[in-house]
C-alpha positions as CSV (number, residue, x, y, z in Angstrom):
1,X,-15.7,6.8,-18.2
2,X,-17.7,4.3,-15.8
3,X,-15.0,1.7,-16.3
4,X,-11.9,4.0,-15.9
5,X,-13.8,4.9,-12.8
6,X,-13.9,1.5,-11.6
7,X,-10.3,0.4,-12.6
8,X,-9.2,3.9,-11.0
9,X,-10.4,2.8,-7.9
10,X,-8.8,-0.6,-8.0
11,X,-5.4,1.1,-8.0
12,X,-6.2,3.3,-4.8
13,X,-7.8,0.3,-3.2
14,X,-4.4,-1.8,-3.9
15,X,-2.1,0.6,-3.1
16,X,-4.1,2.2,0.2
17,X,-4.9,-1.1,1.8
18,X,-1.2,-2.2,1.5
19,X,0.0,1.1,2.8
20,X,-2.4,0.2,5.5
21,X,-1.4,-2.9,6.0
22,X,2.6,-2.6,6.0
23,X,3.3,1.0,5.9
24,X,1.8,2.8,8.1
25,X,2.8,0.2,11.0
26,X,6.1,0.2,10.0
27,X,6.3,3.9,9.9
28,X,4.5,3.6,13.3
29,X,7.1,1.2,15.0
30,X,10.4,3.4,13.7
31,X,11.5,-0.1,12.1
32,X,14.8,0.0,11.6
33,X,16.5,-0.6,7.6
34,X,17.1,-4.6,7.8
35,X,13.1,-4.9,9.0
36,X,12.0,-2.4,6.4
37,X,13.5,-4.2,3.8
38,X,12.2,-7.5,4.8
39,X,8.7,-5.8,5.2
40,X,8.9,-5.9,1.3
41,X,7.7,-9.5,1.2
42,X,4.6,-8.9,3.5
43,X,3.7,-6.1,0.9
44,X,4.2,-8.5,-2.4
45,X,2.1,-11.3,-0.4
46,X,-0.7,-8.9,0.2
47,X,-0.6,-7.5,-3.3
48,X,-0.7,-10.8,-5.1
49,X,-3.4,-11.5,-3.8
50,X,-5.5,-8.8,-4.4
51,X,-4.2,-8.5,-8.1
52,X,-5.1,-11.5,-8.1
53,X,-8.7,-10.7,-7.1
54,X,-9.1,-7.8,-9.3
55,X,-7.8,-9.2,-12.0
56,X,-10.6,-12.3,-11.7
57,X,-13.1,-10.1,-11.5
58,X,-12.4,-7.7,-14.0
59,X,-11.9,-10.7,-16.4
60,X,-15.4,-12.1,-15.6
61,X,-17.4,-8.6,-15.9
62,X,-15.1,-7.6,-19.0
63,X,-13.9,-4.6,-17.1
64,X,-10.7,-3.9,-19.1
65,X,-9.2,-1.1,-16.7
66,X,-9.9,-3.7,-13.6
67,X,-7.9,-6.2,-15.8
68,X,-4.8,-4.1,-16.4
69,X,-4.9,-3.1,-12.7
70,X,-4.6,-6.6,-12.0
71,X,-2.0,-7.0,-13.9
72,X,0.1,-4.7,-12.3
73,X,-1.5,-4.6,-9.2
74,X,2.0,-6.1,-7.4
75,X,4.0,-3.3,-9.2
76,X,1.8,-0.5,-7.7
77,X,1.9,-1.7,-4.3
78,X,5.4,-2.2,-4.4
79,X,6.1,1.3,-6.0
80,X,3.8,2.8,-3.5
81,X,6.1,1.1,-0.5
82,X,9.6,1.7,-1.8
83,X,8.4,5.6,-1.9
84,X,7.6,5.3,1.7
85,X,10.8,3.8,2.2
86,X,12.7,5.7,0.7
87,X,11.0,9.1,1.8
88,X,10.1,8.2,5.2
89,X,13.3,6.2,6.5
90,X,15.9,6.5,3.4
91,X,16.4,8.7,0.5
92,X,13.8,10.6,-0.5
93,X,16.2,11.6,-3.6
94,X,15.0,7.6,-5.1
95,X,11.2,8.9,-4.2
96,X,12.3,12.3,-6.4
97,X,13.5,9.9,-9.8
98,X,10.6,7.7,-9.3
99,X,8.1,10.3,-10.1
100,X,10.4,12.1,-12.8
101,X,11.2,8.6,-14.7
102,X,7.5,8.3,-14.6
103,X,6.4,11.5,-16.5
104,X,9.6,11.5,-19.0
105,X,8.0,7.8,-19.9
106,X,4.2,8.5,-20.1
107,X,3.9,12.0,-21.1
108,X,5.7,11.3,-24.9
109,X,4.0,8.1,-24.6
110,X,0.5,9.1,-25.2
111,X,0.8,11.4,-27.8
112,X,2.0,8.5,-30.1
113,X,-0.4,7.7,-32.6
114,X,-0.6,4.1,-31.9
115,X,-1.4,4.8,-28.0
116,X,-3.3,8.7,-28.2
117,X,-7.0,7.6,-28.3
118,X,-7.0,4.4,-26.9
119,X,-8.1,4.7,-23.0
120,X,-6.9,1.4,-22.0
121,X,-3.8,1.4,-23.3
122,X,-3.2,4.9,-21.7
123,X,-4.0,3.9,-18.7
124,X,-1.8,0.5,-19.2
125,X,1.1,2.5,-20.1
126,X,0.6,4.7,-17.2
127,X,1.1,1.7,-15.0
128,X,3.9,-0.1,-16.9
129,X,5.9,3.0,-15.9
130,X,4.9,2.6,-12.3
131,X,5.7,-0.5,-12.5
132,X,9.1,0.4,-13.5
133,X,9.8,2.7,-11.8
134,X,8.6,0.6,-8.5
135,X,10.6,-2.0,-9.0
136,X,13.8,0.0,-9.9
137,X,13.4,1.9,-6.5
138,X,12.2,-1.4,-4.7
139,X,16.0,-2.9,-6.3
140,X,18.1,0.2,-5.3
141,X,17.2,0.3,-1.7
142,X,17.4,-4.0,-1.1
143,X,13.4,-4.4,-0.6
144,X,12.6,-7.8,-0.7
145,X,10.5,-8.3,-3.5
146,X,9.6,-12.4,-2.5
147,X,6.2,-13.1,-1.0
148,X,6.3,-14.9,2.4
149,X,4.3,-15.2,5.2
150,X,7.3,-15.8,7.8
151,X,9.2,-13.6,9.6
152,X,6.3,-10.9,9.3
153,X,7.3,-7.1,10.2
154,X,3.5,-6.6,11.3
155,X,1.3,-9.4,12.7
156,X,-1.2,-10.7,10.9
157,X,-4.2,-9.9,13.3
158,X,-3.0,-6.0,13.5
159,X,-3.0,-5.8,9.2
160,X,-6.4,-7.4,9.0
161,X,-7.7,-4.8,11.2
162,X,-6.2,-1.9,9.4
163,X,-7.0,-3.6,6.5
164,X,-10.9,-3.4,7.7
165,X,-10.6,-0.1,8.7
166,X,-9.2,1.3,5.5
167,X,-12.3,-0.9,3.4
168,X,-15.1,0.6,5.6
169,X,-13.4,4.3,5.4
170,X,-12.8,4.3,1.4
171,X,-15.9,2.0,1.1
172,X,-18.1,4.5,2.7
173,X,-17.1,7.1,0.6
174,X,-17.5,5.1,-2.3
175,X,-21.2,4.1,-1.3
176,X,-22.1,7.0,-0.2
177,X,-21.0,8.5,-3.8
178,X,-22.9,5.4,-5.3
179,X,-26.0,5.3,-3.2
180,X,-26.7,9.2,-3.6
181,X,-25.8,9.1,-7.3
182,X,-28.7,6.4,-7.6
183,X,-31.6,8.3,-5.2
184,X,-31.1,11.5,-4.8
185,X,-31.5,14.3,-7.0
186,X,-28.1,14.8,-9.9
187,X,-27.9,18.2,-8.0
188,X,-26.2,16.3,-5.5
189,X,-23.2,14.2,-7.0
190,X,-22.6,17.3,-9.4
191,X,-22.0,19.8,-6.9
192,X,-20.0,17.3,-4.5
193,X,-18.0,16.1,-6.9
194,X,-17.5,19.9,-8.4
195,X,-16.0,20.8,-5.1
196,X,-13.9,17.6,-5.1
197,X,-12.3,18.3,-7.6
198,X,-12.0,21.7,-6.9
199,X,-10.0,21.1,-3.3
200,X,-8.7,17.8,-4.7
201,X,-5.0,19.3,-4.6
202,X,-5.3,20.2,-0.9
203,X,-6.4,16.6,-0.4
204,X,-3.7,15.0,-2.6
205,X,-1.2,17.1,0.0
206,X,-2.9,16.2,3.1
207,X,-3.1,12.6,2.2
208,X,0.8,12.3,1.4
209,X,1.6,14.6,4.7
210,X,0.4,11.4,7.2
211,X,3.2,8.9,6.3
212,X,5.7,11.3,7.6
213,X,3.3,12.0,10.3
214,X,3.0,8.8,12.1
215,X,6.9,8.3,12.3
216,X,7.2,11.8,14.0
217,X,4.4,11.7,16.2
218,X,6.3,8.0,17.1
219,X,9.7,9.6,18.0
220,X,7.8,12.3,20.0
221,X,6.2,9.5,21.6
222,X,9.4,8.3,22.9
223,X,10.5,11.4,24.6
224,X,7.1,12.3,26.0
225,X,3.2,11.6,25.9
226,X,2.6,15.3,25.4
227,X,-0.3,16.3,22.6
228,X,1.8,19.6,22.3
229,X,3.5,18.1,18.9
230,X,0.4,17.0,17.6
231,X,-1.3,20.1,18.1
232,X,1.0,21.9,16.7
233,X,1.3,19.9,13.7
234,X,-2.2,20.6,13.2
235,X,-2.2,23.5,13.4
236,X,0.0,24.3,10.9
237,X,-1.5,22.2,8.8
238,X,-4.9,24.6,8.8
239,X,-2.7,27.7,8.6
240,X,-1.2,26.2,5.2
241,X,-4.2,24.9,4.2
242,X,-6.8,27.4,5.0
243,X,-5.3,30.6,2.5
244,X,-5.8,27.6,-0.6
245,X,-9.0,26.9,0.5
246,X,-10.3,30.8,0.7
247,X,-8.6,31.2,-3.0
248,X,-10.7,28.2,-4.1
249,X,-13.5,30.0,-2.6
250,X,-13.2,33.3,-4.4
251,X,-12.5,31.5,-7.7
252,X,-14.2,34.0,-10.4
253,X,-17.2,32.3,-12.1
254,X,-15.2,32.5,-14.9
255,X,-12.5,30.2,-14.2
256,X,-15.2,28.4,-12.1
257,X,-17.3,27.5,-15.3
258,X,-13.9,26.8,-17.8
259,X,-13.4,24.3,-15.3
260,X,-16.4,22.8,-14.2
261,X,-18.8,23.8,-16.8
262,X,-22.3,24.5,-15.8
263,X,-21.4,22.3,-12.7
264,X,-19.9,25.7,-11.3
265,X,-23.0,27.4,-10.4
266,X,-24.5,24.1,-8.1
267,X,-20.7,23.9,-6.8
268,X,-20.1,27.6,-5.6
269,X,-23.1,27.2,-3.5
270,X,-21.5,24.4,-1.4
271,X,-18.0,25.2,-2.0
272,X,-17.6,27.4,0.9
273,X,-18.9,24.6,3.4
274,X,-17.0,21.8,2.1
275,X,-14.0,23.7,2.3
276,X,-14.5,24.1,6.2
277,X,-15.1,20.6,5.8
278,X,-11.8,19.9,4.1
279,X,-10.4,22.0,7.0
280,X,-11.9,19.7,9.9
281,X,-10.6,16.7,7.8
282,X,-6.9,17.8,8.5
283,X,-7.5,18.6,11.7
284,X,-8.6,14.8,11.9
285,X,-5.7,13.7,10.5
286,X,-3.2,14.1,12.6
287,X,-5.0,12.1,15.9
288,X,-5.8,9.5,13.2
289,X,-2.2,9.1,12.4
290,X,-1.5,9.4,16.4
291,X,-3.9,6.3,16.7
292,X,-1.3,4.1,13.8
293,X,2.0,5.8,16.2
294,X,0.3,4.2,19.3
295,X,-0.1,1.0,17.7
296,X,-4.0,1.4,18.7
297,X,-5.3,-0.8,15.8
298,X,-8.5,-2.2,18.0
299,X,-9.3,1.2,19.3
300,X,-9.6,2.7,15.4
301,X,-11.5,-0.2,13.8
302,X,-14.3,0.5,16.6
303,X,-14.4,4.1,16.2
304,X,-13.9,3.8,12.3
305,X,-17.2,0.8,12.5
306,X,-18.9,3.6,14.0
307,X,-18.3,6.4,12.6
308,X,-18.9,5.0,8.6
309,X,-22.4,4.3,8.8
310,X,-23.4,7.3,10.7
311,X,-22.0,9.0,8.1
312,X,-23.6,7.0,4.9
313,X,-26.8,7.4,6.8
314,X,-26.8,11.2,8.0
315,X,-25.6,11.8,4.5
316,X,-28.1,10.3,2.2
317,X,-30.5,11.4,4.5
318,X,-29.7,14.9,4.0
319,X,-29.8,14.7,0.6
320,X,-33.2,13.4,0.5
321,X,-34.8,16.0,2.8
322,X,-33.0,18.9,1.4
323,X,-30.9,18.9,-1.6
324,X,-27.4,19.3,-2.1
325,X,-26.7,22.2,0.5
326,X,-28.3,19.7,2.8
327,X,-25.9,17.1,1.7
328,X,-23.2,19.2,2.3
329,X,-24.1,20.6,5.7
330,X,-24.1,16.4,6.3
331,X,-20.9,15.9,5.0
332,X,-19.4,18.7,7.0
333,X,-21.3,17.5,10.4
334,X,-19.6,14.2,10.1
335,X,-16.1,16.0,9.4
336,X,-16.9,18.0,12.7
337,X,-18.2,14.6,14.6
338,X,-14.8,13.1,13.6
339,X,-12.6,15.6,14.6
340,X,-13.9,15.7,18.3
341,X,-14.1,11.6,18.4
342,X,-10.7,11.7,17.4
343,X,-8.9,14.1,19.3
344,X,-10.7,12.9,22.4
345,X,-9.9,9.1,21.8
346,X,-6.0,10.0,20.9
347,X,-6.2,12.1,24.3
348,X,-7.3,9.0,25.9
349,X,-4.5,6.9,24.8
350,X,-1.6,9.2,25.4
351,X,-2.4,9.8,29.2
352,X,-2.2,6.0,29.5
353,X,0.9,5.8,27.0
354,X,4.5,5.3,28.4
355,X,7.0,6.9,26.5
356,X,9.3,4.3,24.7
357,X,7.9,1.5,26.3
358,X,4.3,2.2,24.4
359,X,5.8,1.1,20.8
360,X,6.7,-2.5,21.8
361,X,3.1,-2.8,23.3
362,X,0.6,-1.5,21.3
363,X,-2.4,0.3,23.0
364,X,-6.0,-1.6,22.5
């Protein structure tokens, strides 16, 4: 399970800190179809070389899932990106028979007897079909699929910083997770991760919501630097959310327990707070993704070098003192501190931003 856990998170590193990288700048700067093909190349460059990386060092721990993500750690990235192309700026019917040619492939495929049992292999095949069905998609809409470093759609200095950003936002998370697994009390992890998995679904939505997002909060840009749109986007982002949530809340013990076991009863007690907290995350959101439309790439790596260890800190803290409800009150303080620095930094960068003009020049 340790190792699934670690090659798990080698595919969501690969694939976020491309997206980073290339997609969430282009999405930001409303590139046109020509550049968006071409941005392709920056994406395979990038990707190599991190397969590359995970794939050495799974080899030289003998962490088998790392080794298969490195294998077809190009393949994710690039399935990743022609989604965003093609649901963002093209046809999000390509998007649609990605994700179908991907079930029809692996579902039959692990109940055959060579494959059912076998971990690895699962997980292999799971990423054989992304690959697939990346590349296919990638084909069908002209995406570049040759490395290069000329001719690239976002400049070198701008992905390195989104690149830092994303590492100390998903590697805080991950240390925290790590750090409180190894000093605090199992209280702790079971009853975060309980809840996790709980509002997992919410999060999964949330987190897809932002690539389409930036672009709008871009062509809004152009027309005005009101905050009206983002605000309201927001907003309806709680009112979706927020019925889920209380459903999630008033989940009977019994369907609590089928699901998480005897991690229910720890969970239900923080359940109700990190839900609120899942809330403030979305309200977060949307100024986070107004920070990638304004181009403001200097502006978020400060805020984001500032914010993550606060938040390692507070949080391990909290779970020393005072157990997991502590923890969780943490978790939710840091949710809450973001949402203000957020909202009050975007605010701060549209009253200087000039519609149009403020896409060419991105704010600092």
């Amino acid at each position: 399970m340790a190792q699934f856990a670690i090659g798990f998170a080698g595919f969501l590193a690969i694939t976020g800190i491309t997206r980073a990288m290339v997609s969430d700048p282009s999405a930001a700067r409303l590139v046109d179809q020509p550049k968006l093909r071409l941005g392709g190349r920056q994406v395979s460059l990038y990707s190599l070389g991190f397969s590359i990386l995970l794939l050495s060092v799974g080899v030289l721990l003998d962490q088998y899932f790392l080794v298969v993500v490195g294998v077809f750690g190009h393949a994710a990235a690039i399935y990743d990106y022609s989604k965003f192309a093609s649901t963002v700026f093209g046809r999000p019917r390509v998007a649609v028979a990605q994700e179908t040619f991907k079930t029809l492939v692996f579902i039959p495929a692990i109940f055959a007897p060579v494959i059912a049992g076998n971990p690895v292999l699962i997980f292999a095949i799971w990423l054989m079909a992304t690959a697939i069905a990346g590349y296919a998609g990638a084909l069908s809409q002209r995406i570049s699929l040759l490395p290069s470093w000329k001719n690239l759609q976002v400049p070198i200095h701008e992905s390195a910083s989104y690149a830092l950003d994303y590492l100390l936002g998903a590697g805080t998370t991950q240390a925290t997770t790590f750090v409180l697994g190894g000093v605090a009390s199992p209280q702790v992890n079971a009853s975060i991760r309980g809840a996790g998995t709980l509002l997992g679904p919410i999060t999964m939505v949330a987190t897809s919501v932002q690539v389409l997002i930036i672009p709008f909060l871009s062509r809004r840009l152009r027309m005005s630097n009101d905050l009206g749109p983002a605000a309201n986007v927001s907003i309806t982002l709680g009112i979706v959310a927020l019925p889920l949530a209380v459903a999630i809340i008033l989940l009977p013990d019994s369907w609590g327990t089928a699901l998480l076991g005897e991690t229910w009863q720890l969970t239900k007690v923080v359940l109700p707070i990190l839900a609120v907290e899942l809330l403030a995350t979305l309200m977060t959101n949307v100024p986070f993704a107004g920070h990638r439309s304004l181009g403001a790439y200097k502006r978020t790596l400060i805020l984001r070098s500032i914010l993550a260890p606060t938040a390692l800190v507070s949080i391990v803290s909290a779970a020393l003192l005072g157990g997991y409800v502590w923890a969780a009150y943490a978790i939710l303080g840091n949710s809450l501190l973001g949402v203000v620095t957020w909202w009050v930094s975007y605010r701060g960068l549209m009253k200087k931003a000039v519609p149009a003009e403020n896409l060419e020049q991105p704010a600092k």
